[in-house]
C-alpha positions as CSV (number, residue, x, y, z in Angstrom):
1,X,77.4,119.0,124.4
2,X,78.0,118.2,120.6
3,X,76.8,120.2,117.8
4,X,75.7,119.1,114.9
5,X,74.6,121.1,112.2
6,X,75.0,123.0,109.1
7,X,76.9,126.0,109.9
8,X,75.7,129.4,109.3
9,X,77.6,132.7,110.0
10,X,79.4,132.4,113.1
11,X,78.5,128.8,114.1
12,X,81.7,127.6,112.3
13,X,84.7,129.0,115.0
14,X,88.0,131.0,113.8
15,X,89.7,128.5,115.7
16,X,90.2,125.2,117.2
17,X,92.5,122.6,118.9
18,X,91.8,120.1,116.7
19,X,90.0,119.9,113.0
20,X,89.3,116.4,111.5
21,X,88.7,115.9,108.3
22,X,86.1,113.4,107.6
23,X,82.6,112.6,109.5
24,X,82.5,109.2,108.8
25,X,83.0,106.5,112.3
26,X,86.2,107.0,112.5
27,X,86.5,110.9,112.2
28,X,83.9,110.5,115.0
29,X,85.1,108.6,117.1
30,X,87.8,110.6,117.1
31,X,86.4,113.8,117.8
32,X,84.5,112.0,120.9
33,X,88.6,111.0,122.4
34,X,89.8,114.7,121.5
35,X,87.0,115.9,123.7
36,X,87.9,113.1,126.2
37,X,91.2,114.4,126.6
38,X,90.0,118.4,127.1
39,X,90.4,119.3,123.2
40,X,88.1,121.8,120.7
41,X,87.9,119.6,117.8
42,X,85.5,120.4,114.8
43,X,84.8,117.8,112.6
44,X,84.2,118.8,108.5
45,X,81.8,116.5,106.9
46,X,80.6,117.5,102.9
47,X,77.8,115.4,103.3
48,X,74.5,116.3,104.7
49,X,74.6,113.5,107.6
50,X,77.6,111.8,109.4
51,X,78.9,108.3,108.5
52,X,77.0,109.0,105.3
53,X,79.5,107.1,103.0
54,X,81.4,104.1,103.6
55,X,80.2,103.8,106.9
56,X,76.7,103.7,106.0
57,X,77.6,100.6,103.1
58,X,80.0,98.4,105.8
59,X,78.6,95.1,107.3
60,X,78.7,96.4,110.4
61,X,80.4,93.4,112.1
62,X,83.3,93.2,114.4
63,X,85.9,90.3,115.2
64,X,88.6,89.8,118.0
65,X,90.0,87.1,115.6
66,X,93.0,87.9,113.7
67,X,96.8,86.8,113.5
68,X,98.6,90.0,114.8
69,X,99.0,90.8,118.3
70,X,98.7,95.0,117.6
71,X,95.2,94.0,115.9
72,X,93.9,91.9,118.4
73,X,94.6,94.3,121.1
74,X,93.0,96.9,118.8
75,X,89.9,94.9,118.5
76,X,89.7,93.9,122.2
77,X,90.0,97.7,123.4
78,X,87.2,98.4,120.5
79,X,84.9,95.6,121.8
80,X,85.2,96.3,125.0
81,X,83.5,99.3,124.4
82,X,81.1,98.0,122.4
83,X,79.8,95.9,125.6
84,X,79.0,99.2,127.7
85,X,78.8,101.9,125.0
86,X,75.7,103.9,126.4
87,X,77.8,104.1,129.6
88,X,80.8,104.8,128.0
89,X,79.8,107.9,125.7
90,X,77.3,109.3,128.6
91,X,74.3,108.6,127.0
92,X,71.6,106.7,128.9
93,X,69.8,104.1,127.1
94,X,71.6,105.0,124.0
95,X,71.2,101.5,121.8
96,X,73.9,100.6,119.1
97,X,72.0,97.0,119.0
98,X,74.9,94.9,119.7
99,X,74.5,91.4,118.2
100,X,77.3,89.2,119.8
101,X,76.3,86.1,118.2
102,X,80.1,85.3,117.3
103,X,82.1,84.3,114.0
104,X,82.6,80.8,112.5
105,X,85.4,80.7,110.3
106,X,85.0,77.5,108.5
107,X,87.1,75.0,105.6
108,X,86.7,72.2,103.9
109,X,90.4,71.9,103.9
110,X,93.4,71.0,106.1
111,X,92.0,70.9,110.1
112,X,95.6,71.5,111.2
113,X,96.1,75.1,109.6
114,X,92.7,76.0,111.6
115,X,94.4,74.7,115.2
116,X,97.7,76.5,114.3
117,X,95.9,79.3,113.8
118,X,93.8,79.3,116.7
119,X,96.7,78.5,118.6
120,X,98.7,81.1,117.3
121,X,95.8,83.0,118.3
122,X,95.3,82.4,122.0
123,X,99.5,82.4,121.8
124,X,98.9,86.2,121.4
125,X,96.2,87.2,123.9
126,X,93.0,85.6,122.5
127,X,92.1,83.7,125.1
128,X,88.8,82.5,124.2
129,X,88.9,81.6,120.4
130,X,88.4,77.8,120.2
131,X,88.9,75.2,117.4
132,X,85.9,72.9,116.5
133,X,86.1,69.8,114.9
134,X,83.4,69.6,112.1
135,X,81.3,67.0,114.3
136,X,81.3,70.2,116.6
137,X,80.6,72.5,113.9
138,X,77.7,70.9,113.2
139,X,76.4,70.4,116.6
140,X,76.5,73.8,117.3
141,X,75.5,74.7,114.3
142,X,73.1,72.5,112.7
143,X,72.3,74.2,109.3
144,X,76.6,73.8,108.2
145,X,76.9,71.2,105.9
146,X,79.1,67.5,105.7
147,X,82.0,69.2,103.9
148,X,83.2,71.5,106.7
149,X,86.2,69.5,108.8
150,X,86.8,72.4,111.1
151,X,86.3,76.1,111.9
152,X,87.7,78.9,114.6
153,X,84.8,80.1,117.0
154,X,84.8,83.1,119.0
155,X,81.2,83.5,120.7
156,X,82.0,87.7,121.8
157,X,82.5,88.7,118.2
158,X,79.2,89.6,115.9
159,X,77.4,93.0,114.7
160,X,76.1,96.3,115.6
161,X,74.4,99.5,114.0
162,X,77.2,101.7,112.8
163,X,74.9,104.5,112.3
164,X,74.0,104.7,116.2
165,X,77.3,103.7,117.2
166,X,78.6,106.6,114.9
167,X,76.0,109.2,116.5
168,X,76.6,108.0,119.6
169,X,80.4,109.0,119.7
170,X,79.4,112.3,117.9
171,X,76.8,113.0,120.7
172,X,78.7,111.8,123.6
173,X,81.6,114.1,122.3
174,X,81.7,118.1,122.9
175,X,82.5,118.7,119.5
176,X,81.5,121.0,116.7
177,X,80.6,119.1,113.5
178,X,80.1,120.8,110.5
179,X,77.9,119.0,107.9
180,X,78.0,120.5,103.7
181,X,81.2,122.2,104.6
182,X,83.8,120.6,102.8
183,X,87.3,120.5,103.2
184,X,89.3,122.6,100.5
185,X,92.9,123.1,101.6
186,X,95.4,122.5,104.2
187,X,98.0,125.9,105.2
188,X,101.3,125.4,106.7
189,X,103.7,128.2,107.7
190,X,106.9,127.5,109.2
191,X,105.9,125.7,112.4
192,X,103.3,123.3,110.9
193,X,100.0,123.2,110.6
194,X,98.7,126.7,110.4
195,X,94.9,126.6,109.3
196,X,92.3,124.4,107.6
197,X,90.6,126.5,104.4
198,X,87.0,125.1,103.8
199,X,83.6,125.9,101.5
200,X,82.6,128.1,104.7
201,X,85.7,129.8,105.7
202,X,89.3,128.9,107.6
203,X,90.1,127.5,110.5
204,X,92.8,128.4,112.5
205,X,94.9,125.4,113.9
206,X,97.7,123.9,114.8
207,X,96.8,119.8,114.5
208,X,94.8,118.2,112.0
209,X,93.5,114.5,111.8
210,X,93.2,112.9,107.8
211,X,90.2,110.5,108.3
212,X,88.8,110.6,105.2
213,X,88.0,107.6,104.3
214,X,88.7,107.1,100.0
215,X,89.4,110.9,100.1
216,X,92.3,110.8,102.4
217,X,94.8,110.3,99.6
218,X,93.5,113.1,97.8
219,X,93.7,115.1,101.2
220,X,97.3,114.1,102.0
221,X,98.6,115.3,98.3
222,X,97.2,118.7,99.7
223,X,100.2,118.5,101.5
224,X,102.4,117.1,99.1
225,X,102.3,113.3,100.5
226,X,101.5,110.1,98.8
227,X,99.9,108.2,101.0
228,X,100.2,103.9,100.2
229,X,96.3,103.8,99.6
230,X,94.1,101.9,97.2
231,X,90.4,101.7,96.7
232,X,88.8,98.2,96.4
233,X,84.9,98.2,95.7
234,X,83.2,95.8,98.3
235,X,79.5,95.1,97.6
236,X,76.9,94.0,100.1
237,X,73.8,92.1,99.4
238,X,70.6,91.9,101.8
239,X,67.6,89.8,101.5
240,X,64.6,91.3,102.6
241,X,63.3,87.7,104.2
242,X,64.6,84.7,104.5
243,X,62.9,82.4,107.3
244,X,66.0,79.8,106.7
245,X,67.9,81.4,108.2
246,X,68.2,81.1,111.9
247,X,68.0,84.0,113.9
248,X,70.8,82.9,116.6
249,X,73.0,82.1,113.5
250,X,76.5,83.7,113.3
251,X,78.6,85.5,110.9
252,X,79.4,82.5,109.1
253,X,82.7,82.5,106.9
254,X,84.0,80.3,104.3
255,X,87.5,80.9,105.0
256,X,88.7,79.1,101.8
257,X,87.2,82.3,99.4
258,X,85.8,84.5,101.7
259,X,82.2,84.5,101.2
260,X,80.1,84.8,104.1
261,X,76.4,85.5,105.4
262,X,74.8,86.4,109.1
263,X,71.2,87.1,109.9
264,X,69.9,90.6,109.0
265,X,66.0,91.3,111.1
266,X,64.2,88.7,109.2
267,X,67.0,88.3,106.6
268,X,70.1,88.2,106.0
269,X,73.3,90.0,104.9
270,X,75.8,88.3,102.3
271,X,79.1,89.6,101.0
272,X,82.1,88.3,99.2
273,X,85.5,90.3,99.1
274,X,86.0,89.0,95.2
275,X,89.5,90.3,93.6
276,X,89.0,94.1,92.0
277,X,91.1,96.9,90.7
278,X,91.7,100.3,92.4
279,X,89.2,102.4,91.6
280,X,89.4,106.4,92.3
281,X,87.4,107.5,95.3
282,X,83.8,107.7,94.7
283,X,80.4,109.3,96.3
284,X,78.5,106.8,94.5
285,X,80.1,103.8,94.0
286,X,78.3,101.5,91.4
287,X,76.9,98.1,92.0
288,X,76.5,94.8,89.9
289,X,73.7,92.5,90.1
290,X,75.6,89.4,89.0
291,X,76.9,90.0,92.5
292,X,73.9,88.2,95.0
293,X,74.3,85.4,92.7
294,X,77.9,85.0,92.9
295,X,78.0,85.2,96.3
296,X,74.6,83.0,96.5
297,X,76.6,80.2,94.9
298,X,79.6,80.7,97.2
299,X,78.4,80.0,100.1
300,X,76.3,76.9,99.3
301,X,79.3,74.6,99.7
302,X,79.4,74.8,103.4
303,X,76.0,75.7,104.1
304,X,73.4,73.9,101.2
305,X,70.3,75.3,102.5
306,X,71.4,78.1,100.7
307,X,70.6,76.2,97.6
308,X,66.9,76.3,98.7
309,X,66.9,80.1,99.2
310,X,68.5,80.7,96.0
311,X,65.6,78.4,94.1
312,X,62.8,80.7,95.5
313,X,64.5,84.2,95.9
314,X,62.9,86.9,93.6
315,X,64.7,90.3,93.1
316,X,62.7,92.6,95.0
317,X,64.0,90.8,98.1
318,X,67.6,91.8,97.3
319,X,69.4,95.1,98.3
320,X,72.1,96.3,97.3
321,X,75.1,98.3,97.9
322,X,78.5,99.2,97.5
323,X,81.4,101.5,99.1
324,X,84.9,100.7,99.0
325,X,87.8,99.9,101.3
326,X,90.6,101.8,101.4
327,X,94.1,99.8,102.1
328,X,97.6,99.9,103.1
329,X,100.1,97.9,102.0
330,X,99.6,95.2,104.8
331,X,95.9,96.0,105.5
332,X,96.2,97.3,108.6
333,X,95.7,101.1,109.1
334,X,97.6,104.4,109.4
335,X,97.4,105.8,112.6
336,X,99.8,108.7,114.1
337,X,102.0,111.8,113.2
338,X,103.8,112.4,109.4
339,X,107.5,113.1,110.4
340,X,107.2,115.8,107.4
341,X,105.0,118.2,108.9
342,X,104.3,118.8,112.5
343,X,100.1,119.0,113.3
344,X,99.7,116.5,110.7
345,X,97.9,113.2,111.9
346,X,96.6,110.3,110.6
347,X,93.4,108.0,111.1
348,X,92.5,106.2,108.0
349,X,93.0,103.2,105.9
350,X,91.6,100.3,107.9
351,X,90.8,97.9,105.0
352,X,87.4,97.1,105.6
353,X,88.2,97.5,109.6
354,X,86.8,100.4,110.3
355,X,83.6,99.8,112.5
356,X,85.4,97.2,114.2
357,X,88.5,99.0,115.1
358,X,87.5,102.7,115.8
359,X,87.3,102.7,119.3
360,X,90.8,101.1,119.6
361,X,91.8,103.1,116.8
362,X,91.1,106.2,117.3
363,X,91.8,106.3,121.0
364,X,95.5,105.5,119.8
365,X,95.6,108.2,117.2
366,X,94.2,111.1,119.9
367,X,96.9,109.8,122.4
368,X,99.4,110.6,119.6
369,X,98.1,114.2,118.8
370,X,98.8,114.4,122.9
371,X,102.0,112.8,122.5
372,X,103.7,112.8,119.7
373,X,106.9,111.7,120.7
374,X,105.7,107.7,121.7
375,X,105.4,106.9,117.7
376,X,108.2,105.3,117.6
377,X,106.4,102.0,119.7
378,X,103.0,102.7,117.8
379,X,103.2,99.2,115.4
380,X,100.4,101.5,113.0
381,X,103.1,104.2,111.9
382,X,103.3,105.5,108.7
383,X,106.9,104.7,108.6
384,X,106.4,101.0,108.3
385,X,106.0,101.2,104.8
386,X,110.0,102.5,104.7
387,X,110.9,98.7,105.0
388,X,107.8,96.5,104.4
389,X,106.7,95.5,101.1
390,X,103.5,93.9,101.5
391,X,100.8,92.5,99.3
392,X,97.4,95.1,99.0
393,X,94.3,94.0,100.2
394,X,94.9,90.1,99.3
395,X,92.4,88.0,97.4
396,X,89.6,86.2,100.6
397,X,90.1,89.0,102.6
398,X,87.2,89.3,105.2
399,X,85.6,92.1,107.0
């Protein structure tokens, strides 16, 4: 059974199979396949609560629907799990309120580059992404407006509650984690790993996992590695009540600048990914109240009856919040052993991805603690970046 607590005297052991730095979804989710697979693992969280940073600020949504086969796989494996969670972890009747009410990627543009795509898509294993016309758009969908011409569907993607579904993977582990004891230093000796040093004493090891969210840079140059990491601020509005919005209505994209909305209880969420500079990591990332606006008057062009919302909406029926993605060069994460220094494992940098991806995810990365020898055919390698130069985190880039 999981332990979750503030350590005090001898609660926090000597010595474990496995220390993972980070208590945020994925460093949970994490500990839950470490135990899975007959590991120790204690998890070291400097917060007073799990998944208290940028998990607690994502969107919460996932999506089956992108262009690579190694993501779409990743997604798949993640939502399957999604589907049966309470059954999956062990815990009966535990409720992570999955919303699959799917994800309409829309455009007022080019119809053809929306089949390619969706036939690129099914090309790679996505067998049940269809392409509407925007006649069927707005049939399904009544509230999109005249200027969409087409959109991808997939009705199995949608939303969930990252806080249960990151306490449920703590819960259902056998793991120790440590909440207010912070991380302070990684020792090596001449094998590798040796210990982890933290705010309540060292921890004997031999493997550590980085998932650290913003921090995992600044944990990597512990070690002397310079990770290919930025932080982007990503901001999330949510309006207290909106009856316009229908409650069956689903994460609705404007693929042509990436600013979308879904239903939130009797509300909804909005968020646009607008372009921003790196920004150092942060425990309190600031907001900007121009922000509900902007994204207010983004996503009237394919659905007006925001207009009408926007008319009536007073500011103590906006929220909001802001955490920040941390990217790789080509937005997909970093997942496996560092050549450099044997012990040393990665689970970080998803982009945004985070929620969506960490059941895939992190069942990868405790399969590569086990065996660390099949990294060469793991497409999330750190050593892609030895021949790929990629843009970070493009412009319209969607959770």
């Amino acid at each position: 059974m999981a332990r979750i607590l503030v350590p005090v005297g001898d609660d926090l052991p000597r010595q474990a199979d496995l220390v993972i730095i980070g208590g945020g979804i994925i460093g949970c989710a994490s500990a839950f396949y470490a135990s899975r697979a007959g590991m120790s693992a204690v998890v070291l969280e400097r917060r007073d609560s799990l998944g208290a940073l940028t998990t607690a600020a994502s969107e919460e949504c996932f999506r089956a629907q992108f262009d690579e086969p190694e993501n779409v796989r990743m997604m798949l494996d993640s939502i399957a799990v999604f589907e049966e969670f309470a059954e999956f972890v062990g815990l009966k009747d535990w409720d992570i309120h999955l919303r699959q009410q799917g994800y309409l990627f829309m455009t007022a543009g080019d119809p053809q580059a929306v089949r390619a795509r969706v036939e690129r898509q099914r090309g790679i294993g996505l067998t049940d992404v269809e392409y509407l016309d925007g006649d069927q758009v707005r049939y399904r969908f009544p509230v999109i407006g005249p200027a969409v011409t087409a959109a991808s569907w997939r009705a199995k993607d949608g939303w969930l509650s990252a806080h249960e579904l990151t306490y449920g993977f703590a819960k259902g582990s056998s793991s120790l984690f440590a909440l207010r004891t912070e991380a302070t230093d990684i020792r090596t000796d001449g094998h590798g790993v040796a210990a982890v040093v933290t705010s309540r004493g060292q921890i004997a090891t031999r493997r550590i996992i980085i998932a650290a969210g913003p921090y995992a840079g600044i944990v990597a140059g512990w070690l002397g590695v310079k990770l290919p990491l930025v932080n982007l601020r990503r901001q999330k509005a949510v309006l207290g009540r909106v009856p316009q919005v229908p409650r069956d209505a689903p994460m609705t994209i404007d693929n042509d600048t990436g600013a979308f909305w879904r239903p939130e209880v009797e509300g909804a969420a909005l968020g646009w990914a607008l372009p921003e500079e790196p920004t150092p990591p942060s425990e309190a990332v600031p907001t900007d109240w121009t922000f509900p606006a902007t994204v207010l008057e983004g996503i009237t062009h394919l659905t007006p009856f925001w207009n009408e919302v926007a008319e009536s909406l007073t500011r103590d029926n906006v929220f909001l919040s802001a955490g920040q993605y941390t990217c790789s060069p080509d937005n997909k994460p970093i997942i496996g052993p560092f050549a450099g220094i044997p012990g040393v494992f990665f689970n970080l940098g998803y982009a945004g991805h985070g929620i969506m991806a960490s059941p895939g995810g992190s069942r990868l990365a405790i399969e590569l603690v086990l065996h660390p020898e099949q990294n060469q055919q793991n497409p999330f390698r750190l050593e892609r970046f030895e021949t790929e130069t990629t843009t970070v985190c493009r412009e319209g880039m969607v959770i």
